[in-house]
Backbone as CSV, one residue per row, in Angstrom:
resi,resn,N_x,N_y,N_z,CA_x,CA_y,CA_z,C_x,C_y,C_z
1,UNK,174.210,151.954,9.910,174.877,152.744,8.870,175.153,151.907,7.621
2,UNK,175.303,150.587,8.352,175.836,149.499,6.792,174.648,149.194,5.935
3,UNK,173.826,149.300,6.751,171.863,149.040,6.157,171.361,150.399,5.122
4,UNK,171.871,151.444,5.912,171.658,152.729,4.977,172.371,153.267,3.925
5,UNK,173.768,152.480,4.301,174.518,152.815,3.094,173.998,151.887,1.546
6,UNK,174.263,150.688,1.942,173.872,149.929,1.434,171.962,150.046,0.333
7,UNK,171.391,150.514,1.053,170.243,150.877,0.634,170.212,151.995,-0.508
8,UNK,171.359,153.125,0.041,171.240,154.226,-0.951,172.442,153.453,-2.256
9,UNK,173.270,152.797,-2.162,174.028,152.519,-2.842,173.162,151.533,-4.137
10,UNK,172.013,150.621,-3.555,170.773,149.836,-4.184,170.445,151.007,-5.145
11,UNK,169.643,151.820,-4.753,168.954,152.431,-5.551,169.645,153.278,-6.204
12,UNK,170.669,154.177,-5.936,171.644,154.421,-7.023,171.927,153.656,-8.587
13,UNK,172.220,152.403,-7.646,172.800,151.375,-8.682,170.983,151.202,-9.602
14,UNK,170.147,150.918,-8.896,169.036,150.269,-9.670,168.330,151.908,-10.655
15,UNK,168.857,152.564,-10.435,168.569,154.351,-10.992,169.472,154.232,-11.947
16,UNK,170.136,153.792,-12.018,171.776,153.945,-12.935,171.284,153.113,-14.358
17,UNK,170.275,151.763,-14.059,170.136,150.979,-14.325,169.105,151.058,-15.721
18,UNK,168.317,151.980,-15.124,166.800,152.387,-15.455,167.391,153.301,-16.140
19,UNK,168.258,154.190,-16.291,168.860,155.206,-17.123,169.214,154.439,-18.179
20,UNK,170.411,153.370,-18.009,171.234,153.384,-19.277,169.955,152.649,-20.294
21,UNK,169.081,151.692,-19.580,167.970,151.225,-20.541,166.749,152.355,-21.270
22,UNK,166.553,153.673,-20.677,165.880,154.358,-21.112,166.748,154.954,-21.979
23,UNK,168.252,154.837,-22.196,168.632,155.695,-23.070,168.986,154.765,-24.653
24,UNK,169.092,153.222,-24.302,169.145,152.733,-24.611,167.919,152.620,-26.177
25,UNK,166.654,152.653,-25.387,165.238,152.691,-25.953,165.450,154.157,-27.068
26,UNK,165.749,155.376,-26.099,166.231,156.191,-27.178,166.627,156.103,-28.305
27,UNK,167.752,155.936,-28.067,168.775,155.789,-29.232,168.080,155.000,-30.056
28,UNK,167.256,153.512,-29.358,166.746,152.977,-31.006,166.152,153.322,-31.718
29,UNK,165.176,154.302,-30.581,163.958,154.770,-31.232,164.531,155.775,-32.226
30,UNK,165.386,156.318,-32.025,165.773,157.314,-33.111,166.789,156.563,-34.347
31,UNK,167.538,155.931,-34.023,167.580,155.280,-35.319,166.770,154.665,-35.903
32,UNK,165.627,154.113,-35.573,164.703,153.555,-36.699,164.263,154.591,-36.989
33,UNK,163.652,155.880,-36.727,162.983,157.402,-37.053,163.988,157.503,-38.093
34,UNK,166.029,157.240,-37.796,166.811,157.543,-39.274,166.596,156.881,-39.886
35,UNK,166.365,155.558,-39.953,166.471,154.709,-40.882,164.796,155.007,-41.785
36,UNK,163.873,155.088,-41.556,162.484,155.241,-41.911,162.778,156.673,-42.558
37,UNK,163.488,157.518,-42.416,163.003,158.672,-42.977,164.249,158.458,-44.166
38,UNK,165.339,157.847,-44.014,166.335,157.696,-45.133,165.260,156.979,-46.149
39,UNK,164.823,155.679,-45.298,163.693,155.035,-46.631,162.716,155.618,-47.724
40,UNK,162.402,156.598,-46.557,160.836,157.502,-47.650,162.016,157.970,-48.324
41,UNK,163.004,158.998,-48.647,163.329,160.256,-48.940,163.902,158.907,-50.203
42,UNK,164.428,157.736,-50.213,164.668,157.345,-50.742,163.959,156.879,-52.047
43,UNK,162.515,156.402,-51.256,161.264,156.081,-51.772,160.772,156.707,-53.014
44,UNK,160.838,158.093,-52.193,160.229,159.597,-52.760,161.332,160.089,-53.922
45,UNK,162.586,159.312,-54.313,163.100,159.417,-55.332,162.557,158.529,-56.270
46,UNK,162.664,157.515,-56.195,162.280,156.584,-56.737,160.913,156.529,-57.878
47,UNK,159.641,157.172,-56.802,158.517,157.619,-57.369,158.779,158.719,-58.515
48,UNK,159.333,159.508,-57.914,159.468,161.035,-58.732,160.384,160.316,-60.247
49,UNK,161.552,159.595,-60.081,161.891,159.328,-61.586,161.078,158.230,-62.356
50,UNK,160.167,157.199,-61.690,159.328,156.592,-62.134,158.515,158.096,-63.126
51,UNK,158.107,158.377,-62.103,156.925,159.550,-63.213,157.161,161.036,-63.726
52,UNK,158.520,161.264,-63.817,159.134,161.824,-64.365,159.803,161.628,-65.855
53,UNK,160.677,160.161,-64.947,161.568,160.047,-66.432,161.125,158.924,-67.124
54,UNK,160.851,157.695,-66.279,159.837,156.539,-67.244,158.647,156.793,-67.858
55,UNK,158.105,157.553,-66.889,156.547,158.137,-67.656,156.706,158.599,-68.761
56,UNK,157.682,159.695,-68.753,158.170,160.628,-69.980,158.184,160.210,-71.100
57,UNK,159.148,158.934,-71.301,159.285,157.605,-72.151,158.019,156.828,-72.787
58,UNK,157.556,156.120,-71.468,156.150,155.529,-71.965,155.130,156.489,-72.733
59,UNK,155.319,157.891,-72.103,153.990,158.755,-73.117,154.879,158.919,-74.657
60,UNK,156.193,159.355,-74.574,156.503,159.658,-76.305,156.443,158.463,-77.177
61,UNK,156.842,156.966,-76.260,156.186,156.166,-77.188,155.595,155.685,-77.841
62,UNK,154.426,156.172,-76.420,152.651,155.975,-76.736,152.478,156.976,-78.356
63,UNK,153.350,158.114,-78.253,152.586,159.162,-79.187,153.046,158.402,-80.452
64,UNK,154.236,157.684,-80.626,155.031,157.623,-82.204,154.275,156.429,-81.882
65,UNK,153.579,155.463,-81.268,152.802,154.058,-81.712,151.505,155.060,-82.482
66,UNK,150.899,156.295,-82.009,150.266,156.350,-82.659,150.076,156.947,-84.113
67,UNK,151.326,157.777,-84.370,151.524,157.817,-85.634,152.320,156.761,-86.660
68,UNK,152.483,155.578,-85.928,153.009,154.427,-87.011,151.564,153.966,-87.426
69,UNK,150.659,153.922,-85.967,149.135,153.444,-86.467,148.740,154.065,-87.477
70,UNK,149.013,155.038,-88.049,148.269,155.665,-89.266,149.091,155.539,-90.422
71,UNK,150.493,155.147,-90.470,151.266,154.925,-91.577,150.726,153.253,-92.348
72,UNK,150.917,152.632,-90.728,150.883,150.985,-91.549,149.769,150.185,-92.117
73,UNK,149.599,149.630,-92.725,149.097,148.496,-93.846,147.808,148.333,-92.782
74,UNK,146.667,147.791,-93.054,145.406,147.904,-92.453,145.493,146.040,-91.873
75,UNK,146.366,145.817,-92.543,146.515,143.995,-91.583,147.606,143.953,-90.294
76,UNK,148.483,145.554,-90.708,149.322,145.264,-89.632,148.796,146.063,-88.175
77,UNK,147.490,147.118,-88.322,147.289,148.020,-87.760,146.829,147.035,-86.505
78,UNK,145.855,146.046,-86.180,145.666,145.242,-84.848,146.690,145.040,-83.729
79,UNK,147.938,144.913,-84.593,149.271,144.700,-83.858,149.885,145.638,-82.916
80,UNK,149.588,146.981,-83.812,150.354,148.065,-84.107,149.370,148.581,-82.360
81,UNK,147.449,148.840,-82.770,146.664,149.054,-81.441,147.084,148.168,-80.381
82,UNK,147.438,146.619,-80.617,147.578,146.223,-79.532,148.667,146.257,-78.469
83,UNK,149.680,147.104,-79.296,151.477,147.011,-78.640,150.843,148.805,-77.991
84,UNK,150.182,149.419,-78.852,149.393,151.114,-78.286,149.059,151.040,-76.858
85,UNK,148.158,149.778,-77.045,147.154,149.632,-75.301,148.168,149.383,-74.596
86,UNK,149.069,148.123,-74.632,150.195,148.207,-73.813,150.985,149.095,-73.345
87,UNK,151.278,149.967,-73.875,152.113,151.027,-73.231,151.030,151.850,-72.921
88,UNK,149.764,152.095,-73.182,148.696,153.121,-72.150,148.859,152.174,-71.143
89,UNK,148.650,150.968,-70.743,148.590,150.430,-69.835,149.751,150.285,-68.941
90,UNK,150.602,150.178,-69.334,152.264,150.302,-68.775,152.327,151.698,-68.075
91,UNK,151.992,153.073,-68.578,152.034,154.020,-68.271,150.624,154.310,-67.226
92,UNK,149.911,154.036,-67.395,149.015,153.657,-66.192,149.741,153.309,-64.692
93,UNK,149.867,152.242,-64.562,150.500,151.181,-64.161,151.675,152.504,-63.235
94,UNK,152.867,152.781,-64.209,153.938,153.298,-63.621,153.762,154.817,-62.843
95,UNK,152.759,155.352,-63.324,151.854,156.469,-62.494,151.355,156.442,-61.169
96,UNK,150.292,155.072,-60.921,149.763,154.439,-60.303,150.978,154.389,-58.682
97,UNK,151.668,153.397,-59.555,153.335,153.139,-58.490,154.145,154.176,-58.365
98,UNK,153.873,155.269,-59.091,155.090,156.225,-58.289,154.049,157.321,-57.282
99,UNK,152.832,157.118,-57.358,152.188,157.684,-56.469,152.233,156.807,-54.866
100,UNK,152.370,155.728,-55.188,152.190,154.728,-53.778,153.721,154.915,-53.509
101,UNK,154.784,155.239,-53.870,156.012,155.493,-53.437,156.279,156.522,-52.856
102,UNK,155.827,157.920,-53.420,155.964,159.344,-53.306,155.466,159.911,-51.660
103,UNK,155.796,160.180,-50.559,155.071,160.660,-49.635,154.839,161.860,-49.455
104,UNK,154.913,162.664,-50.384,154.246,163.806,-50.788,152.715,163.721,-51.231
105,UNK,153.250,162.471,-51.739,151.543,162.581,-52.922,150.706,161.436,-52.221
106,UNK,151.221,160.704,-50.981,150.498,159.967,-49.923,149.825,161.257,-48.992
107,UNK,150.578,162.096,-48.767,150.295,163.540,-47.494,148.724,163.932,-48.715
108,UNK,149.123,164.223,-49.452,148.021,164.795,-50.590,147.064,164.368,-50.424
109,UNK,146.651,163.066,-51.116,146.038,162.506,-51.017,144.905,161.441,-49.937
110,UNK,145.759,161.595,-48.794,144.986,161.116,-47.792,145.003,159.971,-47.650
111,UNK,145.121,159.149,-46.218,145.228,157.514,-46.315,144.088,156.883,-47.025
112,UNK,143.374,157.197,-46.885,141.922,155.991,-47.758,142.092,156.346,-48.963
113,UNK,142.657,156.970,-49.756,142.580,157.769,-51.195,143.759,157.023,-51.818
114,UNK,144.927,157.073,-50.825,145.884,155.941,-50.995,145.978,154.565,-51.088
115,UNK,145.173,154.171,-50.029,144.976,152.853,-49.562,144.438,152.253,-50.913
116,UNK,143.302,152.882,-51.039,142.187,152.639,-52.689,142.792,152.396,-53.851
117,UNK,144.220,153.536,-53.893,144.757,153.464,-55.145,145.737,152.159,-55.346
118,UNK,146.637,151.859,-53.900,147.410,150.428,-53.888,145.965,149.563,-54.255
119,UNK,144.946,149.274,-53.683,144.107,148.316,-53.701,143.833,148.167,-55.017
120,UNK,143.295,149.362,-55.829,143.230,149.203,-57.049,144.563,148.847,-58.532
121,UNK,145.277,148.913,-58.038,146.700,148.391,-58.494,147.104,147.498,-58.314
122,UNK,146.684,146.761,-57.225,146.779,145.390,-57.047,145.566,144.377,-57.778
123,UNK,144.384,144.754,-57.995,143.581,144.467,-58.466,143.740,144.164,-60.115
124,UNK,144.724,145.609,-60.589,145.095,145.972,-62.179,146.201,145.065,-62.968
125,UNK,146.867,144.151,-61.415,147.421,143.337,-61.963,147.474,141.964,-62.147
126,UNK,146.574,142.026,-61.664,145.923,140.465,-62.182,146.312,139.343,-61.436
127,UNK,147.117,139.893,-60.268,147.738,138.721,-58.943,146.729,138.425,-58.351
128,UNK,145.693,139.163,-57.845,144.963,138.626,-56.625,144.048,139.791,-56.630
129,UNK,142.782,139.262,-56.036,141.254,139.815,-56.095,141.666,140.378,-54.548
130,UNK,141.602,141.962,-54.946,141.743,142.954,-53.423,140.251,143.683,-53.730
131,UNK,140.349,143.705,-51.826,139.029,144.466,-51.145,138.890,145.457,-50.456
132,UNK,138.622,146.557,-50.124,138.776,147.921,-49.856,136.958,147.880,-48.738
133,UNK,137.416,147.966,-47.207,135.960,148.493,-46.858,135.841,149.555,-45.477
134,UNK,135.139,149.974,-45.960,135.232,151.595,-44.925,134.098,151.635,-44.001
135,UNK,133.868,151.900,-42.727,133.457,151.746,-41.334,133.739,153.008,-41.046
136,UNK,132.522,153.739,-40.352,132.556,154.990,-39.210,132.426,156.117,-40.143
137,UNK,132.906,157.644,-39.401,132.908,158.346,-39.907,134.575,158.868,-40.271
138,UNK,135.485,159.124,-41.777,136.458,159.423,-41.537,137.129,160.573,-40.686
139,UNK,137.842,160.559,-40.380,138.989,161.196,-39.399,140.048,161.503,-40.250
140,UNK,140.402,162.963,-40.253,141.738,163.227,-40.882,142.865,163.075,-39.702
141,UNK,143.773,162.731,-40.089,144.989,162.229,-39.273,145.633,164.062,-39.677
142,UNK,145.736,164.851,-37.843,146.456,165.708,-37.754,147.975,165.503,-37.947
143,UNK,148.668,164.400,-37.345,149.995,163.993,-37.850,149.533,163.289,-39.007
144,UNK,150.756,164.003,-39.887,150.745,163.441,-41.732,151.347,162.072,-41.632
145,UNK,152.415,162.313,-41.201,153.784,161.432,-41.349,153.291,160.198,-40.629
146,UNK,152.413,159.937,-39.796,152.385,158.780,-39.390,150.874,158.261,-40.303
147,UNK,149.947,158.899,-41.265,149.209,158.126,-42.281,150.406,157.613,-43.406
148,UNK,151.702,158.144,-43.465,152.956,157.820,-43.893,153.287,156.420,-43.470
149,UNK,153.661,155.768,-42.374,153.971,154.955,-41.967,152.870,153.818,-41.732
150,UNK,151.696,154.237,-41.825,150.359,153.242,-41.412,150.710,152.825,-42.767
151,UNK,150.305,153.185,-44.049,150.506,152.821,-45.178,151.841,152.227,-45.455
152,UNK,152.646,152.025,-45.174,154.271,151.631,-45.494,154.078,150.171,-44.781
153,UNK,153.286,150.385,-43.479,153.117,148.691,-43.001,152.105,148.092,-43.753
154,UNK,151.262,148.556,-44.636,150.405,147.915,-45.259,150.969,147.297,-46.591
155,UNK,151.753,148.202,-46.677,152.469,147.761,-48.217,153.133,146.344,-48.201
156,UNK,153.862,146.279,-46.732,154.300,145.519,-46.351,153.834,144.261,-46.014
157,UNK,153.137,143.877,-45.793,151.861,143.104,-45.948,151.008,142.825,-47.285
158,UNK,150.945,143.950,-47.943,150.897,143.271,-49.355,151.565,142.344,-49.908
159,UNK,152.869,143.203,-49.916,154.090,142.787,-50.738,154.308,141.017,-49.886
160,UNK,154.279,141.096,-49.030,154.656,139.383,-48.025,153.356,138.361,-48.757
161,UNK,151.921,139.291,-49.088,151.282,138.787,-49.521,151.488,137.668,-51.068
162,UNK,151.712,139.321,-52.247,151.939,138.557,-53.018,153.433,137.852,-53.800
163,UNK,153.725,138.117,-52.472,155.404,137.102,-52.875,155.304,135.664,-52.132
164,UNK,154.485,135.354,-50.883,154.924,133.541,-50.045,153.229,133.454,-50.348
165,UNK,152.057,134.363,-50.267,151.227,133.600,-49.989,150.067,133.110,-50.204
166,UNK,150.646,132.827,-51.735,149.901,132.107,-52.614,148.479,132.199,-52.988
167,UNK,148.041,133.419,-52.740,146.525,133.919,-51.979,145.848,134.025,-53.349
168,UNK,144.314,134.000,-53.118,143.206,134.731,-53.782,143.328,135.911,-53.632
169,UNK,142.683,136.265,-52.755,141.691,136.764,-51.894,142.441,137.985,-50.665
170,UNK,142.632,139.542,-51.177,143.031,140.264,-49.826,142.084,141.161,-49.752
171,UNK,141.376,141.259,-48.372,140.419,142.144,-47.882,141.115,142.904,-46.924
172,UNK,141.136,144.512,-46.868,140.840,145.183,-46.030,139.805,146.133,-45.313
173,UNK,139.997,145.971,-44.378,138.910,146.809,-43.667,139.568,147.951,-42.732
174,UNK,138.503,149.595,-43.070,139.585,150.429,-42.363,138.320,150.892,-41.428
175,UNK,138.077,150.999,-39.724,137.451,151.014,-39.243,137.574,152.452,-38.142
176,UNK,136.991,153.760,-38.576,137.296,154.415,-37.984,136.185,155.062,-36.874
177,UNK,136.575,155.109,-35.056,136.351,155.033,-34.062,136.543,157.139,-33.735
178,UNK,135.722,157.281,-32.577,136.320,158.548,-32.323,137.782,158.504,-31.885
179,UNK,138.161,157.983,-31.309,139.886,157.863,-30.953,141.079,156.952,-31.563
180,UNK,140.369,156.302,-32.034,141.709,155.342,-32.944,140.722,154.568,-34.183
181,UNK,142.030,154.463,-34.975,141.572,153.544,-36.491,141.789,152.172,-36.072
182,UNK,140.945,151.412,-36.354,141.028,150.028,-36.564,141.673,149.189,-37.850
183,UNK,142.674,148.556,-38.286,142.889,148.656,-39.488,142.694,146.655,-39.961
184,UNK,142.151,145.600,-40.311,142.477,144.620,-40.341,142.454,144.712,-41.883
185,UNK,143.523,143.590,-41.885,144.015,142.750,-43.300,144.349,141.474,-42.994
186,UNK,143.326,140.901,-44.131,143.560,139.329,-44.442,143.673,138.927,-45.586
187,UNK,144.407,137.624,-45.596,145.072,137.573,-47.431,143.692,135.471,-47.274
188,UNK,144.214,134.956,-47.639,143.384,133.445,-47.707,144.325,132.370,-48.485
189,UNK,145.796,132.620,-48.193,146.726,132.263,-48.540,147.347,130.747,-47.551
190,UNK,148.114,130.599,-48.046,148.800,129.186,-47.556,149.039,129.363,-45.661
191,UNK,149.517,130.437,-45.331,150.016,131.267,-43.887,151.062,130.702,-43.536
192,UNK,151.346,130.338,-42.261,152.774,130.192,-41.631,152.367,129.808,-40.342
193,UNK,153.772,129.143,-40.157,153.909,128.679,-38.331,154.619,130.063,-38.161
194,UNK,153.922,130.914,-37.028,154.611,131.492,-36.087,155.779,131.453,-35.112
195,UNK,155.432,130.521,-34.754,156.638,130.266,-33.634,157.976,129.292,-34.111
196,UNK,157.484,128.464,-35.083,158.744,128.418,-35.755,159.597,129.087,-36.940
197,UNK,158.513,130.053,-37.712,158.941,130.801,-38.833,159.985,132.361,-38.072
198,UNK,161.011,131.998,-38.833,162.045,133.319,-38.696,161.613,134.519,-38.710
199,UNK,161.766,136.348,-37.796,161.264,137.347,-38.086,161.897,137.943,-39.271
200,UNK,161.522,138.079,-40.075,162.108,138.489,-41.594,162.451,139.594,-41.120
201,UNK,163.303,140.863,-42.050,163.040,142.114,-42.487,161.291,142.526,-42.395
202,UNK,160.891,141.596,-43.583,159.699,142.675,-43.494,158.716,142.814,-42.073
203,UNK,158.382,141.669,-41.569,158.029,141.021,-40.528,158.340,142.607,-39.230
204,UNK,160.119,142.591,-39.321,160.426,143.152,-38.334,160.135,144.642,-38.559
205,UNK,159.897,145.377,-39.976,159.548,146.628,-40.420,158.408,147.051,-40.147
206,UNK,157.437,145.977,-40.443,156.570,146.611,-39.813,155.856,146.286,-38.280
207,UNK,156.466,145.893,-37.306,156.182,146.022,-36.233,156.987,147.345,-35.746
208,UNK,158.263,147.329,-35.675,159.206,148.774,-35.529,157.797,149.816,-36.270
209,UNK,157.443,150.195,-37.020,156.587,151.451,-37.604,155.898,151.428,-36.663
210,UNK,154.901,150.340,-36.723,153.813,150.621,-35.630,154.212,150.866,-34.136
211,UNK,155.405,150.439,-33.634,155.920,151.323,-32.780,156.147,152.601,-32.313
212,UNK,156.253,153.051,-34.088,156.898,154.343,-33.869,156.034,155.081,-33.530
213,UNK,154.757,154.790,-34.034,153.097,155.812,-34.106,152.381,155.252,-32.452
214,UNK,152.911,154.384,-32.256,152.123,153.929,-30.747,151.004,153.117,-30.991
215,UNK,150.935,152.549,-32.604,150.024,151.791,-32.972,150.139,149.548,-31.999
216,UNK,149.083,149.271,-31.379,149.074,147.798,-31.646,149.143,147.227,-32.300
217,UNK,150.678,146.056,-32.776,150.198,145.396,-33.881,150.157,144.088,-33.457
218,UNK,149.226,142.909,-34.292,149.288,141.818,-34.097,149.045,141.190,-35.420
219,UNK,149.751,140.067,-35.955,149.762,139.368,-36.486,149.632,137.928,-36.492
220,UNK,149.057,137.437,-36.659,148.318,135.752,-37.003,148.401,135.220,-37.655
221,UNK,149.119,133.925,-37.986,148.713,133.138,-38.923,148.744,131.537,-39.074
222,UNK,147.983,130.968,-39.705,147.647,129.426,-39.461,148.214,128.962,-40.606
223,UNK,148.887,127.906,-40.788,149.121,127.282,-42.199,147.557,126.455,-42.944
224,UNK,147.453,126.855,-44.019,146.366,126.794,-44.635,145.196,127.277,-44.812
225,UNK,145.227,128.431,-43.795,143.984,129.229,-43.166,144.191,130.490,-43.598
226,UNK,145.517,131.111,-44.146,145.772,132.563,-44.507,146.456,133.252,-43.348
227,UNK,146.747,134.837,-43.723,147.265,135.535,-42.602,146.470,136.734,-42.631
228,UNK,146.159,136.833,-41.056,145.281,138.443,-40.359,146.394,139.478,-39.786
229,UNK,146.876,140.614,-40.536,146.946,141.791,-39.547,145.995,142.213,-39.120
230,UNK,146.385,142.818,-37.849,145.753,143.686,-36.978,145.966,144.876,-36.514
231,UNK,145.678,146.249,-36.620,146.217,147.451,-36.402,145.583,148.437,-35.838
232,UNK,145.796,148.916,-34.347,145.416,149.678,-33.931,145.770,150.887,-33.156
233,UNK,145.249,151.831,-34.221,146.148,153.059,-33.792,145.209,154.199,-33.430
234,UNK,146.057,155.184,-32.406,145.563,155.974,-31.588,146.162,157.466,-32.818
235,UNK,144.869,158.301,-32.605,145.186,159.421,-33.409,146.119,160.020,-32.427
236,UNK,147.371,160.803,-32.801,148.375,161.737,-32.179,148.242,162.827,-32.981
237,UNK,148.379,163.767,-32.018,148.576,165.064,-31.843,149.843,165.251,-33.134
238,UNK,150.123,166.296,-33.574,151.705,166.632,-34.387,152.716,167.385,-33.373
C-alpha cells in the first residue's frame, strides 16, 4: 500500500510539475505575442507620420525650392538645384522607411517586395553594398503576420549589421522549398565571440520571433570572418 501510495503520489507530483511549466511556456509565449504586437502597432505609427506628416513637409519644400529656382540669379541657381535634389532625395528616403515600418504596407506588398525595398535602401545609403537573391519557386505565405515577423528579424540583423559590424558586404539569399523558406544572411564584417559576447536585446528579439512562427534560428559568428544568419521556416496554416 506504501509502494502504491507512494507511486500515485510520484506522478501526481511529477503531473503537477509538467503543468505549472507548460503554463509557464504559455504565459511567455503570450507575452512576447503582447509585446510584438504593441511593437508593430507602435511601428505602424511611426511609419504612417513619417509619410504623412514628414513627407508632407519634405514635398511643400521640395515645391517652394522650386519656385525660388526660378526667382534666383543664374550663379545662385546650382545651389538652389542642389539643396532641390536633396530634399527629392530626403523624401525618397523617408517614403522608402515608412514603408519598411508600416505592417500594413509589409502585408501589401509581400515579403520579397519588402525584403527588396529594405535591400534597396540600404544600398541608397551609401553604408554598405547589399545583395538580394531568389531560389525556387515563390510561395505566398497564407499567415500574413508571420511574413511580419520573418522581416522584423531581418531588420534586426541589418540594423546589428550596420551599427558593430563594420561590414562591406550584406548578401541575402531567400530560398524557397515546397514546405519551408530557407532564409540566409551574411554581412563580411569584423563578427564576434559567441560564447563570450552578451545576448543583447536585439540578439534576444530575434530568436523569441522565430520562435513565435516555429522558425529555426541559428546564428554564427567568427571574429574577423563576419556573421551568418540562418532561418528556417515552415509555412503555417492561419
Amino acid at each position: 500500500m506504501i509502494i502504491v501510495f507512494f507511486t500515485i503520489f510520484q506522478r501526481r507530483k511529477n503531473q503537477l510539475v509538467i503543468n505549472q511549466l507548460k503554463q509557464k511556456q504559455a504565459f511567455e509565449e503570450e507575452l512576447t505575442k503582447t509585446q510584438q504586437e504593441i511593437q508593430e502597432e507602435t511601428l505602424k505609427h511611426v511609419g504612417r507620420e513619417l509619410h504623412d506628416n514628414v513627407g508632407q513637409l519634405l514635398s511643400f519644400a521640395t515645391m517652394q525650392m522650386n519656385v525660388v529656382a526660378k526667382a534666383v540669379n543664374d550663379d545662385v541657381k546650382p545651389k538652389v538645384a542642389n539643396a532641390s535634389e536633396a530634399l527629392k532625395e530626403s523624401l525618397a528616403e523617408v517614403r522608402t522607411l515608412s514603408k519598411s515600418l508600416n505592417s500594413d504596407v509589409i502585408t501589401n506588398l509581400g515579403f520579397d517586395a519588402t525584403v527588396k525595398n529594405e535591400i534597396d535602401r540600404l544600398n541608397k545609403s551609401g553604408l554598405i553594398e547589399a545583395n538580394l537573391t531568389l531560389d525556387g519557386k515563390k510561395v505566398d505565405f497564407e499567415n500574413k503576420k508571420d511574413e511580419i515577423i520573418l522581416f522584423r528579424i531581418l531588420q534586426e540583423f541589418f540594423s546589428n549589421t550596420l551599427k558593430y559590424a563594420e561590414a562591406e558586404n550584406l548578401n541575402v539569399y531567400l530560398s524557397y522549398n515546397p514546405k519551408l523558406l530557407n532564409i540566409n544572411v551574411e554581412d563580411n564584417g569584423i563578427g564576434f565571440d559567441l560564447e563570450s559576447a552578451e545576448e543583447g536585446s536585439g540578439m534576444t528579439n530575434m530568436r523569441k520571433r522565430a520562435e513565435l512562427i516555429n522558425a529555426d534560428f541559428n546564428l554564427d559568428s567568427q571574429l574577423n570572418k563576419g556573421t551568418v544568419l540562418k532561418l528556417s521556416y515552415p509555412y503555417r496554416d492561419v
